[in-house]
N, C-alpha and C positions, 0 to 999 in steps of 0.2 A: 537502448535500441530505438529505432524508429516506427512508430506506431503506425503500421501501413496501411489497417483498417481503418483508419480516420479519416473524414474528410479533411480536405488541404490545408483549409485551417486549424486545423489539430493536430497539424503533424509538426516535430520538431526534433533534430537530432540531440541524443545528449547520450550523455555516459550514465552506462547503470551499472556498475560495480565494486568489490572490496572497496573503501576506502583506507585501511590498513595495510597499506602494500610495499611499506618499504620509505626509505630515506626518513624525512623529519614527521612522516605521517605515523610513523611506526613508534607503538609504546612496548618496554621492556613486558615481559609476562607479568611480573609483577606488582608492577605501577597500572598496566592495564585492568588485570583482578582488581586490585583496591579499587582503583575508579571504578569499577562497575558495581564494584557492591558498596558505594555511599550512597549517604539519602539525605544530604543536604541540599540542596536547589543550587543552579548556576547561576552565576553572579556576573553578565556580560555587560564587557567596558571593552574599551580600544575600537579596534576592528568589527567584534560580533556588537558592538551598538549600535555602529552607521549602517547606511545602505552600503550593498554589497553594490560591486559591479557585473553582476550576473546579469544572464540574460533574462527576461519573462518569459516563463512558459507555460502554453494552453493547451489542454487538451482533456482526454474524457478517461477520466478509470469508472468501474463498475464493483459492482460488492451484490453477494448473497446475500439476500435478506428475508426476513419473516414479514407480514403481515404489520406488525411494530411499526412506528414513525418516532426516530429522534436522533439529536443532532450529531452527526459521524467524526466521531475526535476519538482520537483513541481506540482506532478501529482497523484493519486490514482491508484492502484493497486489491484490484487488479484488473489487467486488461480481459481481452475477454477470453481467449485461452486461458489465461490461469483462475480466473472465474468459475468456467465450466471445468477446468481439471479438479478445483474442489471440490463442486457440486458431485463430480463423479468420482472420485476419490473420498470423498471424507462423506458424503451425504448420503448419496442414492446407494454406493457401495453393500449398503449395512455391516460394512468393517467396524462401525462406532456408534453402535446401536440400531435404531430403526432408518428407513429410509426418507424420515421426514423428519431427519436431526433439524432441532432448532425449530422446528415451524418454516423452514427456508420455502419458497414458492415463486419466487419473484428475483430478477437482477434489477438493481439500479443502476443507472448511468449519472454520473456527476462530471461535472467540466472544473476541472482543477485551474485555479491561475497557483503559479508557486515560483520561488525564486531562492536559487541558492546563498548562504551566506557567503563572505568572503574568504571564510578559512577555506570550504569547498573548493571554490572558486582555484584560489592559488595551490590547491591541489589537481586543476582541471577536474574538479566534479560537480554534478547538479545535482547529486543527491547523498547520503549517505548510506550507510548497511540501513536494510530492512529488521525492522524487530516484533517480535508476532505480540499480538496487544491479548490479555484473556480477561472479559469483563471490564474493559477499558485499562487495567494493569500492564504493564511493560516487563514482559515476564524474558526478555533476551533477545538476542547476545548482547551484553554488555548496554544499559540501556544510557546508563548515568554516563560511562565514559564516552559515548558518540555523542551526547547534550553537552554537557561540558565543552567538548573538545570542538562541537562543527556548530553547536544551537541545535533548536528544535526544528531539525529539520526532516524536510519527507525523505524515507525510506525507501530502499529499490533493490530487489533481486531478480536478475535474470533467471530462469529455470536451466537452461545449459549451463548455467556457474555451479550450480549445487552447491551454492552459499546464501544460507545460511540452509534453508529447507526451502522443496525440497533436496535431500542429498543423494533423487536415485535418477535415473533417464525416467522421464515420462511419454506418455503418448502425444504431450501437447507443448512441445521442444520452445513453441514461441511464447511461453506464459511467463507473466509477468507478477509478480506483485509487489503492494505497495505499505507503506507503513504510514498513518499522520497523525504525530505528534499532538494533543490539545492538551487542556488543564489538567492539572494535577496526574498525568501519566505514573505515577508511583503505586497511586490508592486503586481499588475496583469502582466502580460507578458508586457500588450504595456505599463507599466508606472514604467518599469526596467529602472535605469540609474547606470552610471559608479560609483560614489561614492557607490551607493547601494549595486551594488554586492560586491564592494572592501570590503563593513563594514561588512554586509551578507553573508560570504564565503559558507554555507550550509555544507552537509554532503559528496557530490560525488566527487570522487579523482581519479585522474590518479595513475595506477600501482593497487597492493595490498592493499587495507583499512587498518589501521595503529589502529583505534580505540580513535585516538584523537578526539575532540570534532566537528572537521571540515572534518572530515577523515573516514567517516563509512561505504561507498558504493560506488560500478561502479556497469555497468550493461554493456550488450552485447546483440544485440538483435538473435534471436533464433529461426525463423521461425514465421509463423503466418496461419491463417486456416481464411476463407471467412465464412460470415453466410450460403451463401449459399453450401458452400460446405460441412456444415452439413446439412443441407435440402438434398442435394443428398446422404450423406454417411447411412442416416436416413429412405432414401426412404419415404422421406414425402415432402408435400406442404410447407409452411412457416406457417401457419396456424395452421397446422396439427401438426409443430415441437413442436409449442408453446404452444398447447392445455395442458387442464390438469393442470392449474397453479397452483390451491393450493396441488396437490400429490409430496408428497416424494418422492415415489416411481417414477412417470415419470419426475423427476424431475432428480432423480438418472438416469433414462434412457439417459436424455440428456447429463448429466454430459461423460456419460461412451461412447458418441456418440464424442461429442467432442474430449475427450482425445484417439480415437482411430483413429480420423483426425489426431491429432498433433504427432502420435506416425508413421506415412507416413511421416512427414516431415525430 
């Protein structure tokens, strides 16, 4: 989709959906299972070694976070409706414990450069399925067969797709999220070792992304906005912010609270 809340320089149209949809993109069930449950590293030649012919694309995703500082590979992402559908879904809820899961407090904004490989490409896509990362681990759908088959590439699910998750309507129809690939995507953060990441090289690169299969994204970070400094921009309580959960429309409110936080930065 096109990211409408960006400034103009941010904005760029591309395709964010299934990449398994049929003709030569399409793996039998069986061959797609196996590939997804190996754990030997991809080995790219031909096509996924050169630069792709994609286009460059810039623009801003945002992530929950805690109070923590470090480097976001192997992490989830999103614009800013599916940001705040987390935050109010998975955090504030108290569906998943307390309502300050994680230590979250804060959105970051990151400016993504990123470029699809070639195999994408010739499937007309800029991105492949989204895979939700736990503790830097690549716990699904299929993590191996999309690296294999497309490189390490970023990740993308519509929220009207209800693929891969979420798989229900939400309140925040335009949320997005993102997946990006770094080193060693197999192991958790504390069970990274040096062979790993050498065999696992991931998608993020120093300089301009190339579109090779190890080569598809840097990021920069870009500002960032406190929860509570939407509760003041909002002239509400925290309570009060959150109220409303299943409305679209206050849901849109917050969305549009947000993004006039990050647009002071």
């Amino acid at each position: 989709g096109v990211h409408d809340e960006e400034p103009p320089q941010y904005r760029a149209p591309w395709a964010c959906e299934a990449v398994v949809r049929g003709g030569s993109a399409t793996a039998t069930g069986a061959d797609e299972r196996s590939r997804s449950l190996r754990t030997s590293a991809p080995n790219f030649t031909g096509i996924m070694a050169r630069p792709s012919e994609a286009p460059l694309l810039t623009f801003h995703m945002y992530r929950a976070q805690s109070e923590g500082n470090y480097s976001l590979e192997n992490v989830n992402t999103g614009n800013l409706p599916g940001v705040l559908w987390y935050l109010q879904h998975e955090v504030k809820s108290g569906n998943w414990g307390t309502t300050d899961k994680f230590g979250v407090d804060r959105i970051l904004r990151i400016k993504i450069q990123m470029r699809a490989t070639q195999r994408l490409v010739d499937h007309r896509m800029n991105f492949s399925v989204r895979v939700a990362f736990d503790s830097g681990k690549c716990t699904g759908p299929h993590c191996h067969f999309g690296w294999d088959t497309y490189g390490y590439s970023v990740g993308c699910n519509n929220f009207e797709d209800k693929y891969p998750y979420p798989d229900i309507d939400t309140q925040y129809p335009d949320g997005i999220w993102y997946s990006l690939p770094g080193t060693c995507p197999s192991k958790a953060y504390v069970d990274k070792n040096a062979s790993c990441i050498a065999e696992e090289t991931g998608g993020q690169c120093g300089g301009v992304p190339t579109g090779t299969g190890n080569c598809t994204w840097n990021y920069e970070e870009a500002g960032e906005a406190t929860l509570v400094e939407l509760y003041e921009a909002a002239n509400l309580t925290e309570r009060e912010f959150w109220a409303g959960g299943g409305s679209v429309v206050a849901s849109r409110d917050r969305v549009e609270v947000a993004r006039d936080v990050f647009e002071t930065k």
